[in-house]
N, CA, C and O atoms as a DFTB+ gen file, in Angstrom:
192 C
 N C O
     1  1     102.264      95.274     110.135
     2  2     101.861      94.305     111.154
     3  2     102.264      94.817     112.541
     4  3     103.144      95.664     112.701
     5  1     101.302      94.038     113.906
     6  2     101.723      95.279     114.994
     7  2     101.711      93.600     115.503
     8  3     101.200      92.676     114.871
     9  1     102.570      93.484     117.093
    10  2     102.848      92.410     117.389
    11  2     101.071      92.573     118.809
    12  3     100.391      93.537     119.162
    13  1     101.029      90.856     119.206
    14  2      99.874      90.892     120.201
    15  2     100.491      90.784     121.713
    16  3     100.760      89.680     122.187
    17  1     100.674      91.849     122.350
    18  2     101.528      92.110     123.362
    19  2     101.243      90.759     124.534
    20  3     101.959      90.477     125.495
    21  1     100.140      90.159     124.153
    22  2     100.284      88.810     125.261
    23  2      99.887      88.024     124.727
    24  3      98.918      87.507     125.283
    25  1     100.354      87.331     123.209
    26  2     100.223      86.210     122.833
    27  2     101.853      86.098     122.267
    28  3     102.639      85.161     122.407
    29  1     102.018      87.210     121.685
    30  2     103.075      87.320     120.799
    31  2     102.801      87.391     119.009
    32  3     103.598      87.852     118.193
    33  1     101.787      86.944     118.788
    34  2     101.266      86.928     117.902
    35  2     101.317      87.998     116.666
    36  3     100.903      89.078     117.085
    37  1     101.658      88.063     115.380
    38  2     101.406      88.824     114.191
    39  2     100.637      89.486     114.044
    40  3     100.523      89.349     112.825
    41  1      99.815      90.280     114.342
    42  2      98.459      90.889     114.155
    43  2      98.360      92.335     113.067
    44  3      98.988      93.374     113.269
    45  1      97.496      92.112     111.998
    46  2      97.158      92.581     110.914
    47  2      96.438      93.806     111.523
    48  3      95.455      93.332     112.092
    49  1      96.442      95.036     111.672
    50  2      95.981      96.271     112.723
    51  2      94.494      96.124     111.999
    52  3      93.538      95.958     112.756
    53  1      94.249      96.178     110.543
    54  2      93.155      96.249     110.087
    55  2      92.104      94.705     110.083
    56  3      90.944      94.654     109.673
    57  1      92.713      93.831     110.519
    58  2      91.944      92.540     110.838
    59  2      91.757      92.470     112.128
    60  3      90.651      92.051     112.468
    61  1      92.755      92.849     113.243
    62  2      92.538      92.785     114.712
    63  2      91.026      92.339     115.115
    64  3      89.950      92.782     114.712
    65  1      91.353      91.179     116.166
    66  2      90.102      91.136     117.009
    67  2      89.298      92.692     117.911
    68  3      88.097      92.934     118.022
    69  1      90.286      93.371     118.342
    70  2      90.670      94.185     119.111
    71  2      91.470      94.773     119.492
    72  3      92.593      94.352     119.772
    73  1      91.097      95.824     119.584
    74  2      92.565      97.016     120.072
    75  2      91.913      97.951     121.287
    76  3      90.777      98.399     121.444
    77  1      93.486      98.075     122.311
    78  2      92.874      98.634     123.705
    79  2      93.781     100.300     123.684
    80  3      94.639     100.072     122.831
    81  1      93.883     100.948     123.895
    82  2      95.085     102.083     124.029
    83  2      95.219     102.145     125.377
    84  3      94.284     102.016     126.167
    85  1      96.822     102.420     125.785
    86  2      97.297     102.665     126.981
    87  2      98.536     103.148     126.725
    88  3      99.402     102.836     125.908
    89  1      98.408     104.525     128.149
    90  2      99.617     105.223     127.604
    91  2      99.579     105.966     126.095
    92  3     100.654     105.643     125.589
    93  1      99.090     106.529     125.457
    94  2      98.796     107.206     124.662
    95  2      98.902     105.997     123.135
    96  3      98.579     106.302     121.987
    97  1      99.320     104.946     123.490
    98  2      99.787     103.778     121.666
    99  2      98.572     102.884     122.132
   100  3      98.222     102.560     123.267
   101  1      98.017     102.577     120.837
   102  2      97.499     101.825     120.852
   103  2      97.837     100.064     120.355
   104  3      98.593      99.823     119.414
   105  1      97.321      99.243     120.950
   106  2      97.394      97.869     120.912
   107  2      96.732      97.568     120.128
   108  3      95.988      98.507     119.845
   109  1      96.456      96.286     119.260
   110  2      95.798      95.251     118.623
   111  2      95.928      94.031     119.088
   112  3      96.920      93.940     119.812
   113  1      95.278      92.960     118.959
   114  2      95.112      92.142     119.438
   115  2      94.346      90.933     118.468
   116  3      93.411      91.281     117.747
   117  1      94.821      89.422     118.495
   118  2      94.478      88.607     117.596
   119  2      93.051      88.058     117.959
   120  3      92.354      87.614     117.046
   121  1      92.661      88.066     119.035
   122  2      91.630      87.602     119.962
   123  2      91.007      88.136     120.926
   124  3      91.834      88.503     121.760
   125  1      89.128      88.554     121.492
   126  2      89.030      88.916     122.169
   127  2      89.636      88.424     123.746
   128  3      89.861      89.197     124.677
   129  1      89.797      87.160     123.755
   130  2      90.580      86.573     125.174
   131  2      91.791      87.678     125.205
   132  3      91.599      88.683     125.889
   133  1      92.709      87.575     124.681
   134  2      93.917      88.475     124.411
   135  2      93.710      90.420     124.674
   136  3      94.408      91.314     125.151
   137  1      92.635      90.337     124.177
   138  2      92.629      91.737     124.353
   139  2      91.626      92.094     126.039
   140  3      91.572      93.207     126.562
   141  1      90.902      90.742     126.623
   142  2      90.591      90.685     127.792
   143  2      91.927      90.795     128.728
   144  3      92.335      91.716     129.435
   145  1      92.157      90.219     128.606
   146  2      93.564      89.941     129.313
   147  2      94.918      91.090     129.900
   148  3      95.448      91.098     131.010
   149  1      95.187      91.956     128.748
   150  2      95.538      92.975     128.595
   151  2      95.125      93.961     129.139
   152  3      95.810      94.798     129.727
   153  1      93.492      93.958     128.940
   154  2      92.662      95.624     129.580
   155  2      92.630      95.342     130.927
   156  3      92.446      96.286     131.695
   157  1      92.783      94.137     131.404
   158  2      92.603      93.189     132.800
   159  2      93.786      93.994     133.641
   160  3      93.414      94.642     134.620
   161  1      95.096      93.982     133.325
   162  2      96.276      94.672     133.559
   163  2      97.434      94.823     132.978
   164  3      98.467      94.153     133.013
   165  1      96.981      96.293     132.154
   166  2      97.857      96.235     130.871
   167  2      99.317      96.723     131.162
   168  3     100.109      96.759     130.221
   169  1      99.702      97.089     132.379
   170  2     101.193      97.484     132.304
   171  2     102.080      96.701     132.714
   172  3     103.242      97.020     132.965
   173  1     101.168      94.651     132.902
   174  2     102.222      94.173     133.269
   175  2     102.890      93.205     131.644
   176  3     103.820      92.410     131.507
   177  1     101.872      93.781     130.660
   178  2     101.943      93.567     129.133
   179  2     103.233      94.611     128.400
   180  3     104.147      94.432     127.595
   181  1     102.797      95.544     129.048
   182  2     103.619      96.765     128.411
   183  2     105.046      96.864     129.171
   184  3     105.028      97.081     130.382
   185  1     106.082      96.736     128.605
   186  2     107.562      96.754     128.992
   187  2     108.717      98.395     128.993
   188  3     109.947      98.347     128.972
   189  1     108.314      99.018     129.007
   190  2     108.565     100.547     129.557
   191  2     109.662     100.781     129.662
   192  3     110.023     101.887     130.064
């Protein structure tokens, strides 16, 4: 399971609504809203 970096959410990598990559890892995501959101501005998602 991979977590949904702006819901918080459980996300199943092989069920994902969506997945974005940034920074070379890729994301999943439970929802296309969620994965809008993210590609919108993903490094204030990503904690570095």
């Amino acid at each position: 399971m991979e977590k949904d970096v702006v819901c918080n959410m459980q996300v199943d990598p092989k069920k994902a609504a969506g997945q974005s990559e940034f920074q070379g890892k890729t994301y999943y995501f439970c929802s296309g809203g969620c994965k809008k959101k993210f590609d919108a501005n993903p490094a204030h998602y990503v904690k570095n």
